[in-house]
C-alpha positions in Angstrom: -61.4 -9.5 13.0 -61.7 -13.3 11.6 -58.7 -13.8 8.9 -60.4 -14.0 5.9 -59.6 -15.5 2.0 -58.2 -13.5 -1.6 -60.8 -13.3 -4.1 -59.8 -14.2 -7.5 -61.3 -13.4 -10.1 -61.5 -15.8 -13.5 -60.3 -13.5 -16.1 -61.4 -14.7 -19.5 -62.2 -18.1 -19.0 -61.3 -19.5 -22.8 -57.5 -17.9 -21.9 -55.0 -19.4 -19.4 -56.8 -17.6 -16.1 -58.6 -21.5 -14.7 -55.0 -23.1 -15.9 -53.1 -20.7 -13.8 -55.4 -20.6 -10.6 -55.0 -24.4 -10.2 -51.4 -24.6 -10.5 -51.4 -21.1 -7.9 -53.5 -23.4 -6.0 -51.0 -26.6 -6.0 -48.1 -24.2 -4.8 -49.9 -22.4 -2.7 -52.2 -24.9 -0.8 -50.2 -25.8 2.5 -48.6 -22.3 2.8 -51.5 -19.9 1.8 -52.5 -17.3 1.5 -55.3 -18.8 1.2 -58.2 -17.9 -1.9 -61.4 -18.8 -3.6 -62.0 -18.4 -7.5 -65.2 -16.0 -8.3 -66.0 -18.1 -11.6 -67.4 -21.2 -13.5 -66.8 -24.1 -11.6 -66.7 -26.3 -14.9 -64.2 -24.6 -16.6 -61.5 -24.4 -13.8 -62.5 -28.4 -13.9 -61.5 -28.6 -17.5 -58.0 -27.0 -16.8 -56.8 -28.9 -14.1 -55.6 -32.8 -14.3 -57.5 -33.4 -11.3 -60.9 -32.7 -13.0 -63.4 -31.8 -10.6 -62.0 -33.8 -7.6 -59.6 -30.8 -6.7 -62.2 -28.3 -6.5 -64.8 -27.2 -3.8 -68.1 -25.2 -4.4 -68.7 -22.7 -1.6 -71.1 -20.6 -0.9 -69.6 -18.0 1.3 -65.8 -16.9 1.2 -65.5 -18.3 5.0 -65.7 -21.4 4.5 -62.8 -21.2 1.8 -60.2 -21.1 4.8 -61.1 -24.4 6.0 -61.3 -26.1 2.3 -58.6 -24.3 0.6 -55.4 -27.3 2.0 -57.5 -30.2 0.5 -59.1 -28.2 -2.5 -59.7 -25.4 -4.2 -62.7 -23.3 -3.2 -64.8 -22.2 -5.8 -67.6 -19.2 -5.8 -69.6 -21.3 -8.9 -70.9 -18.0 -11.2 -71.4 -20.5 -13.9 -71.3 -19.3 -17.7 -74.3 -19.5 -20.1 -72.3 -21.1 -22.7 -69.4 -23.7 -23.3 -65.8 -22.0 -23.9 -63.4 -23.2 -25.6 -59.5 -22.8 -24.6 -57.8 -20.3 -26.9 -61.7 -19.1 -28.8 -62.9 -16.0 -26.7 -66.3 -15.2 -27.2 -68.4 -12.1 -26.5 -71.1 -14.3 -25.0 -68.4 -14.8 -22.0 -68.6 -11.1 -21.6 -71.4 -10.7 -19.3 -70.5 -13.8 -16.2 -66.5 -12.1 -17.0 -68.0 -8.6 -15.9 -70.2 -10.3 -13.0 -67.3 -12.2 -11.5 -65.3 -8.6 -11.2 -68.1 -6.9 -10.2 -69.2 -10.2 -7.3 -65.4 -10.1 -5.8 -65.3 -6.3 -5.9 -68.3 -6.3 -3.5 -67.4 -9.1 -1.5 -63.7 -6.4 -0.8 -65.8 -3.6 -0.1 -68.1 -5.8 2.7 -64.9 -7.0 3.9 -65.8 -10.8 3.1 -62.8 -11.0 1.7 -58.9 -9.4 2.1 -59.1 -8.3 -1.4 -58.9 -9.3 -4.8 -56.6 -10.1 -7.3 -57.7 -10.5 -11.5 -56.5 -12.9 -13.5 -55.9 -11.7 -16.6 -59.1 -10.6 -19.5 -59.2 -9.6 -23.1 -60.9 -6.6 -23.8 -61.9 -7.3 -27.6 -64.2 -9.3 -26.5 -65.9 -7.3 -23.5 -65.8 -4.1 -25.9 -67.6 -6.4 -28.6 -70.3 -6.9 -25.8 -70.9 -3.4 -25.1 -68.2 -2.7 -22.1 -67.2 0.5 -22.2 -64.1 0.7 -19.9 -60.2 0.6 -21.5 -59.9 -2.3 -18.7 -59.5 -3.7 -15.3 -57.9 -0.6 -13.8 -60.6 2.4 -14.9 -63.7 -0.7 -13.9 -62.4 -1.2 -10.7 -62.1 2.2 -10.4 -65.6 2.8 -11.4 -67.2 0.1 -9.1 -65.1 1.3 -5.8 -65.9 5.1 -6.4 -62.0 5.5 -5.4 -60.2 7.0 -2.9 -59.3 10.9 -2.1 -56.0 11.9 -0.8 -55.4 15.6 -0.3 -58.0 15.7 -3.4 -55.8 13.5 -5.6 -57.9 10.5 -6.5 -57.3 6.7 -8.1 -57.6 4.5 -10.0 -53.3 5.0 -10.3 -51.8 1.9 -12.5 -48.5 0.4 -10.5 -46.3 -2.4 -11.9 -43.6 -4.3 -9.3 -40.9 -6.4 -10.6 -38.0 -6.8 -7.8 -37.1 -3.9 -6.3 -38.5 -1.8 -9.3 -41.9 0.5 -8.8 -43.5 2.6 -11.7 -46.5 4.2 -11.5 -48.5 5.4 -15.1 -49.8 8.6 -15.2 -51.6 7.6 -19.2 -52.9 3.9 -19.0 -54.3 2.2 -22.7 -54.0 5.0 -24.7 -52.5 5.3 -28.3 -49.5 6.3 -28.2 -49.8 9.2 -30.6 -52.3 10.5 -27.7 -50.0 10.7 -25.0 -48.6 14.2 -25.3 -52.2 16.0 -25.6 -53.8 14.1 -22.6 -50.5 14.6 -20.2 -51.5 17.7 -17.8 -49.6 19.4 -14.2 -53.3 18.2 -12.7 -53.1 14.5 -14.2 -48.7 14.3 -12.9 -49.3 15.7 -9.9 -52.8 13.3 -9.1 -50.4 10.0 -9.8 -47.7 11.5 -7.7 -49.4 12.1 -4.7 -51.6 8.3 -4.9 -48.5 6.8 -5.5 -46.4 8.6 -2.4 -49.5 7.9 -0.4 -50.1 4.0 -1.3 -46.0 3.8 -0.8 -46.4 5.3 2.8 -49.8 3.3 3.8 -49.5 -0.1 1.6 -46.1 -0.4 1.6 -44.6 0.8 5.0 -42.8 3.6 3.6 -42.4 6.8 5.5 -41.0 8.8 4.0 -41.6 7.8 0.0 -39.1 9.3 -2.7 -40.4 9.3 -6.4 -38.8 9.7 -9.8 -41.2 11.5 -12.9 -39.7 10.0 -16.2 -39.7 12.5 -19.1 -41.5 12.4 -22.3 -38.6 13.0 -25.2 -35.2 11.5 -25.6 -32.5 13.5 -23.6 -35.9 15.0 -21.2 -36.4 17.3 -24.5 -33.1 18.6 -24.8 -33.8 22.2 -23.3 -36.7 22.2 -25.5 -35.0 21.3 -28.9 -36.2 17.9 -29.0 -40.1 18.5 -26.9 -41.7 21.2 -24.8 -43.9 18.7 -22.6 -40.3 18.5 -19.9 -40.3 22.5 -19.2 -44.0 23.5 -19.8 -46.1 20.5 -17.4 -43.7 18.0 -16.3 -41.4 20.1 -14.6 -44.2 22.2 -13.3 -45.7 19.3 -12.1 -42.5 18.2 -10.2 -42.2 21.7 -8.5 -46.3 21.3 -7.6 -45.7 18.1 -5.6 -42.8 19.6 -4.0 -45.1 22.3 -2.5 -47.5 20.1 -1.5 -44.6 18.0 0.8 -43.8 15.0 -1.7 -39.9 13.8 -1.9 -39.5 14.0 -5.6 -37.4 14.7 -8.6 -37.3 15.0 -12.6 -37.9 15.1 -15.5 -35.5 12.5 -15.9 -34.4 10.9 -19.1 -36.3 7.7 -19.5 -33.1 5.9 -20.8 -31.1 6.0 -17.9 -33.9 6.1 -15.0 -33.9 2.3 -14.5 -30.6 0.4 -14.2 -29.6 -1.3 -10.7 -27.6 1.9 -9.8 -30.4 4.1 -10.0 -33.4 2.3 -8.6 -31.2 2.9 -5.2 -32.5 6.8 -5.2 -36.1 6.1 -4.9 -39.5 4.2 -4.1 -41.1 4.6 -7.6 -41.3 5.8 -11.3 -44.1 8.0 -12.0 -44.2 7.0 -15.8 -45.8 8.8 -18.6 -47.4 6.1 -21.2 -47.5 2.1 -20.9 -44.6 0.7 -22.5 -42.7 3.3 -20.8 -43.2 1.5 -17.7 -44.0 -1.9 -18.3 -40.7 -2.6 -21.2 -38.4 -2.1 -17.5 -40.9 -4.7 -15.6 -40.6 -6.7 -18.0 -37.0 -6.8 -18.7 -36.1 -7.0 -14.8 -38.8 -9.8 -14.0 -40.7 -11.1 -17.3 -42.6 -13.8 -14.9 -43.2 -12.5 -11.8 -44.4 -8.9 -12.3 -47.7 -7.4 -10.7 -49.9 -5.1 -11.2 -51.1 -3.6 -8.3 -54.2 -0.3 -8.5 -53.4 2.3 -6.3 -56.3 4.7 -4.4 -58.6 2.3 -4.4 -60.7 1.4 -1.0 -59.8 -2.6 -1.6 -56.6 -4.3 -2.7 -56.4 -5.4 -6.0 -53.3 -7.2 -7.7 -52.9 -8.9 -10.7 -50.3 -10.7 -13.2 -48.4 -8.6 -15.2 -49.4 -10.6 -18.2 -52.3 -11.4 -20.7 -54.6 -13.9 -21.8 -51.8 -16.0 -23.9 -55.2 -17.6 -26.0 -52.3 -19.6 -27.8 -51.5 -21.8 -25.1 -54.5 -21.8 -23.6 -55.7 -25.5 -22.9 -52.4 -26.9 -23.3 -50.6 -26.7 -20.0 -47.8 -24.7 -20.6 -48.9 -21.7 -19.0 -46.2 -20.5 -15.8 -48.3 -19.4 -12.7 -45.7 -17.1 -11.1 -47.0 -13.6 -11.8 -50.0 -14.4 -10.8 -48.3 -16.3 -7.4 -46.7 -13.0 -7.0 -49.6 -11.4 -6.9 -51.9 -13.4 -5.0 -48.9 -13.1 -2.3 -48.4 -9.1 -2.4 -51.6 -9.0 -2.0 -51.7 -10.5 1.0 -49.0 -8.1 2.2 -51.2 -5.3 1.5 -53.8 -6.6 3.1 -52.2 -7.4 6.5 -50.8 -3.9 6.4 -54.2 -2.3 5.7 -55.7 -3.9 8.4 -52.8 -3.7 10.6 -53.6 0.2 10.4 -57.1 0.0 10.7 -56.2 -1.7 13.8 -54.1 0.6 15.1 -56.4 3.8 13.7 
């Protein structure tokens, strides 16, 4: 099998996604891995110094191995309209969704190792008529997913360090939380998390952590019913099906340095549950990495920061971090396949 490139993808292109890809591609040009940009070759011009004299239009994502120490390879998807750093624009919203939906099938061919996202605002896409909550559910949507013992992706995981949580609730309001959590929906994130930590990550024997809902993990039930009526349940139904796991623990004291010791990942019940602890261990280099999914897919752990867009202050290392963890995943994906 012929190494082949990372796909990224542009993310919103008036955001800092072109800034960001140029500066991964200064650090990362001698060293690798190696990448092409899915996107619109003028605007990654705009946000690099080097104008158009750093970048490479290609055709095909092999010839981005040979091009990718003397420039940056670019797969030109050009948009129909000017952007302007900082001003997103709905009329961006169609070439945004073609450059996820181009790298996604370039994965599943093989083409490429996988694919990692720079970062898109949804506003925008939902003002054009997309109708997923983001990256996570679409990817999910244009892979079909994977099955594991009939627990299925898309599964949301954030890294920072040595820290792994996994969301069972992805972009929802938090006032929803407690009606959409279910035994079915815990026990589905539990068992795509153990089974990426075992085949991804070259874990054998994963151990997880569920967080609880309420302060104090309800208090017996005085403070929330959610702990002994489905997450509980929920921990006792992955135990039977084989998993190493334990909770309801108090969200509080689940993450300090002492405790990540005890296991592989969080499963966490809502966003900020999970990503305030990323975020507070490693505020620049976090990933997001989608679990069950038949492709890799990473991306930075942060947004489309339209308020420094276009002016060069933009920091590249989440999205270093996950251009290289993807990588990982990638060489230990085919490394199975190899040995399967």
């Amino acid at each position: 099998m012929k190494p082949a490139p990372l796909a990224l993808t542009l993310g919103d292109p008036a955001g800092v996604g072109p800034e960001i890809a140029v500066k991964a591609w200064s650090e990362l040009r001698h060293g690798g891995p190696p990448f092409l940009v899915v996107g619109d070759f003028q605007a990654l011009a705009s946000a690099s110094a080097g104008g158009a004299s750093i970048l490479k239009k290609v055709i095909a994502p092999a010839e981005a191995m040979s091009a990718f120490p003397d420039a940056l390879p670019v797969l030109d998807l050009p948009l129909r309209a000017r952007v302007v750093a900082g001003q997103p624009s709905a009329a961006a919203a169609p070439a945004i969704i073609k450059w996820i939906e181009t790298a996604v099938g370039l994965a599943l061919s093989g083409a490429v190792a996988g694919v990692v996202t720079a970062p898109i605002a949804k506003a925008p896409l939902y003002d054009a008529g997309f109708k997923f909550p983001g990256h996570t559910e679409f990817l999910g949507e244009l892979t079909a997913s994977e099955s594991y013992e009939g627990a299925r992706g898309p599964v949301m995981m954030l890294i920072a360090g040595d820290l792994r949580v996994a969301l069972v609730t992805v972009h929802e309001p938090l006032a929803k939380v407690p009606g959409l959590l279910s035994i079915e929906a815990i026990v589905n994130a539990g068992l795509v998390t153990a089974e990426a930590l075992r085949r991804d990550f070259g874990i054998a024997e994963p151990r997880l952590a569920v967080a609880a809902l309420n302060p104090h993990a309800g208090e017996g039930g005085a403070l929330g019913r959610e702990e002994g009526e489905i997450i509980a349940p929920a921990v006792r139904a992955l135990e039977d099906l084989g998993v190493d796991v334990t909770g309801p623990h108090p969200a509080d004291t689940l993450f300090p340095e002492t405790m990540r010791s005890r296991y592989d990942a969080v499963i966490c019940l809502y966003h900020d549950q999970a990503l305030i602890p990323v975020k507070m261990l490693d505020f620049w280099g976090g990933v997001n990495v989608t679990l069950g999914l038949p492709i890799v897919r990473t991306s930075p752990d942060h947004g489309t920061a339209f308020d420094i867009a276009g002016r060069g202050l933009a920091r590249p290392d989440s999205l270093i971090a996950a251009i290289r963890l993807a990588d990982r995943l990638a060489q230990a994906r085919a490394k199975e396949a190899r040995a399967g």
